[in-house]
C-alpha positions in Angstrom: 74.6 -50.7 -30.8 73.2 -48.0 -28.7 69.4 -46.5 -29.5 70.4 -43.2 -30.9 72.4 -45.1 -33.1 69.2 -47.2 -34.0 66.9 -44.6 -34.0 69.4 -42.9 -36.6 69.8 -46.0 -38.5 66.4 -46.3 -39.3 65.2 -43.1 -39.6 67.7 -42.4 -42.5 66.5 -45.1 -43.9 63.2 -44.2 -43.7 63.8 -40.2 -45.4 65.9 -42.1 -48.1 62.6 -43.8 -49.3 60.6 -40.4 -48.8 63.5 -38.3 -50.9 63.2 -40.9 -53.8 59.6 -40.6 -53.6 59.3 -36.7 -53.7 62.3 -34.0 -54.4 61.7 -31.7 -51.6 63.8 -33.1 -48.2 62.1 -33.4 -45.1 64.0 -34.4 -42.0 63.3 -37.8 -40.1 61.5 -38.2 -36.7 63.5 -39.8 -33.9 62.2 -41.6 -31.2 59.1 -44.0 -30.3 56.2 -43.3 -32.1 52.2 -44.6 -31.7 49.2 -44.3 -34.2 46.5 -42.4 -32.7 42.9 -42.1 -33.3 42.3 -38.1 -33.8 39.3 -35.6 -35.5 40.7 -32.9 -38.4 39.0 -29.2 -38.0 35.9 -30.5 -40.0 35.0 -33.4 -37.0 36.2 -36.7 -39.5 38.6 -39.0 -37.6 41.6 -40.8 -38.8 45.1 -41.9 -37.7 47.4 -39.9 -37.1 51.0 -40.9 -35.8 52.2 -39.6 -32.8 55.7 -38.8 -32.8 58.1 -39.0 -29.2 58.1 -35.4 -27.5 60.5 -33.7 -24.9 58.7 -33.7 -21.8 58.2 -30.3 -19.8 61.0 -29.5 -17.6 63.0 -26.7 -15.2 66.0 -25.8 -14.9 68.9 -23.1 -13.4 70.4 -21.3 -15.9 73.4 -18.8 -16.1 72.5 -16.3 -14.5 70.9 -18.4 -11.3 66.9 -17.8 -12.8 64.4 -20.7 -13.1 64.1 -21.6 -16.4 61.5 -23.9 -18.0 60.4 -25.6 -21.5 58.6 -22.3 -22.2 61.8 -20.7 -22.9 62.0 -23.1 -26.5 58.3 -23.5 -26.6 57.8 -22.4 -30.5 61.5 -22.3 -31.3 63.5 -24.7 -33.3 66.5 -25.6 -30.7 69.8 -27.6 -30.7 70.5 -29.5 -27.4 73.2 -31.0 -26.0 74.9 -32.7 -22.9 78.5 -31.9 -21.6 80.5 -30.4 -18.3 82.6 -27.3 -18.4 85.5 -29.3 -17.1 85.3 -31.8 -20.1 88.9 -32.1 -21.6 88.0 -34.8 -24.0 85.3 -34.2 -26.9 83.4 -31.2 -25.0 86.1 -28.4 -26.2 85.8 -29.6 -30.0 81.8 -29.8 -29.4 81.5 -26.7 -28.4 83.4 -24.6 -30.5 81.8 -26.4 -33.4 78.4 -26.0 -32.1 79.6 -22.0 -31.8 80.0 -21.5 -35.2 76.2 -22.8 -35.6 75.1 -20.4 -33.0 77.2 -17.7 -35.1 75.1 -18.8 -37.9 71.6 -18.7 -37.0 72.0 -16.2 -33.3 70.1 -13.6 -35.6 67.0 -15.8 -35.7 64.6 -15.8 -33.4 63.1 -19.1 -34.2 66.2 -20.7 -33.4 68.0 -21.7 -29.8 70.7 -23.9 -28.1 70.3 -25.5 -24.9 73.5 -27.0 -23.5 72.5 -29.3 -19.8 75.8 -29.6 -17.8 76.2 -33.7 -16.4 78.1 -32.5 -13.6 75.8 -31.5 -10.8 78.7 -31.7 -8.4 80.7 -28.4 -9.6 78.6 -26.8 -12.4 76.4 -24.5 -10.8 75.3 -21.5 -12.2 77.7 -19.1 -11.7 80.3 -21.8 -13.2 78.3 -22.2 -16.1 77.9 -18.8 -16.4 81.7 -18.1 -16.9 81.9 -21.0 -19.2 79.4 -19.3 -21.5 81.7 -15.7 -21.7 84.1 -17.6 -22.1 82.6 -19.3 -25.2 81.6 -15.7 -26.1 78.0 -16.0 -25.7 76.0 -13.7 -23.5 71.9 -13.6 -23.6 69.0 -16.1 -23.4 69.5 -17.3 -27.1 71.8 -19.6 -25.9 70.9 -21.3 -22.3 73.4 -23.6 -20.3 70.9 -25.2 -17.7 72.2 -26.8 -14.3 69.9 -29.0 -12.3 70.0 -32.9 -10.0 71.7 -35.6 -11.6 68.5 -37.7 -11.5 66.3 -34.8 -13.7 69.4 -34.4 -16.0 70.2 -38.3 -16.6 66.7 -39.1 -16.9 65.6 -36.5 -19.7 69.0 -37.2 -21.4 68.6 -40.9 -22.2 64.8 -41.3 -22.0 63.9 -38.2 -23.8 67.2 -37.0 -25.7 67.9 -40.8 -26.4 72.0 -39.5 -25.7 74.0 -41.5 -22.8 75.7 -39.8 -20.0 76.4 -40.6 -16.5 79.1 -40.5 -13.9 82.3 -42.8 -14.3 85.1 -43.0 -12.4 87.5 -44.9 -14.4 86.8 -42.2 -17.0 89.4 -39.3 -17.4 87.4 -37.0 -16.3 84.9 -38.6 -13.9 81.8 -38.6 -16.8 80.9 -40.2 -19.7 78.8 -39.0 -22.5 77.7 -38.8 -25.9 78.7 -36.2 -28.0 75.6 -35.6 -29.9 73.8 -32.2 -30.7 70.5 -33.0 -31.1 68.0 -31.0 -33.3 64.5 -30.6 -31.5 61.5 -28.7 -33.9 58.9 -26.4 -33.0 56.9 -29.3 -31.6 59.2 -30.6 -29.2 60.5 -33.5 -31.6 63.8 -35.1 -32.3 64.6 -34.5 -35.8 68.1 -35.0 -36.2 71.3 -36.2 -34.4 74.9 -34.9 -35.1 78.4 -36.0 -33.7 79.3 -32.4 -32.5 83.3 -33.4 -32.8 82.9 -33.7 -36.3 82.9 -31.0 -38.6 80.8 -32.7 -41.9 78.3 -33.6 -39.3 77.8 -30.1 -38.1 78.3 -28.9 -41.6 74.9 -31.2 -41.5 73.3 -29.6 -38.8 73.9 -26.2 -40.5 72.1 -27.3 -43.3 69.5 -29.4 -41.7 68.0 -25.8 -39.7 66.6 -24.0 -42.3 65.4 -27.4 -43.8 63.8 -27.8 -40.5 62.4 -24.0 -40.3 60.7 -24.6 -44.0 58.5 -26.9 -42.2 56.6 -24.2 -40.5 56.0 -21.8 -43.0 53.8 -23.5 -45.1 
């Protein structure tokens, strides 16, 4: 069983038992976790659990221009993994994950980051095309190029999603379709199989359940 799988395992688990106990839905935290000794605004300590985080990070996007965490920094944001030359599950994940972006593109609190696996051919200006051709133009949706080491790294160590070269695969790459839902503090709360519709029917649900959160 691979760890997103895990992670998703147990953290469903873990908002079944927080649903039965209360009636308003509050999504899981994904990820390693520590308790942590820290001081509330009136100086008392206590401990407080301290959930996995995406790490900063900088990236190419589109349109050639440095891009870095800033860009999400305060934004609910969907990310995902893929290579515009997919022919396997990378078509159906995207034009699934479109009909999210049609959904919330109106929202400022909300983003999509899409990292390309194939740092061979997917440079900018190939990405670039890739995203007209999707139909989406503007920073609301970013598709980020950058080495294979950065890109592998954050997406299995951070983004807990597996991807790397293969060549007995069709298409020379392997990865993991999963469109992964990051909050306004840079935590995994939610993972989705983005070639199958219920579970991005999920995700479309799961945003403004997320986006509650913050305005309390």
């Amino acid at each position: 069983m691979n760890k997103i799988t895990i992670y998703l395992a147990t953290s469903l688990l873990a908002v079944s038992i927080f649903s039965a106990c209360k009636q308003e839905r509050k999504l899981p935290f994904y990820g390693e976790r520590h308790a942590e000794t820290v001081k509330d605004a009136a100086g008392v300590e206590k401990i407080d659990t301290v959930y996995q985080t995406i790490p900063a990070w900088s990236f190419l996007n589109q349109d050639s221009v440095i891009t870095t965490n800033k860009a999400t920094d305060g934004k609910v944001y969907v990310a995902d993994f893929f290579f515009t030359s997919c022919t396997t599950i990378c078509p159906t994940m995207h034009r699934n994950l479109m009909t999210v972006y049609n959904d919330f593109k109106a929202n400022p609190d909300v983003m999509f980051v899409s990292h390309t696996i194939d740092f061979k051919y997917d440079k900018p200006h190939v990405l670039k095309k890739y995203a007209q051709k999707l139909g989406v133009d503007g920073p609301k949706w970013l598709f980020l190029y950058g080495t294979k080491d950065s890109v592998y790294t954050l997406a299995e160590k951070n983004y807990l999603v597996a991807v790397g070269e293969d060549n007995t695969a069709k298409d020379g790459y392997i990865h993991q379709g999963y469109l992964v839902l990051i909050d306004k503090d840079r935590r995994i709360r939610g993972a989705y199989d983005g070639a199958k519709a219920d579970q991005v029917a999920q995700l479309k649900k799961d945003i403004p359940v997320l986006l509650a959160e913050y305005k309390k």
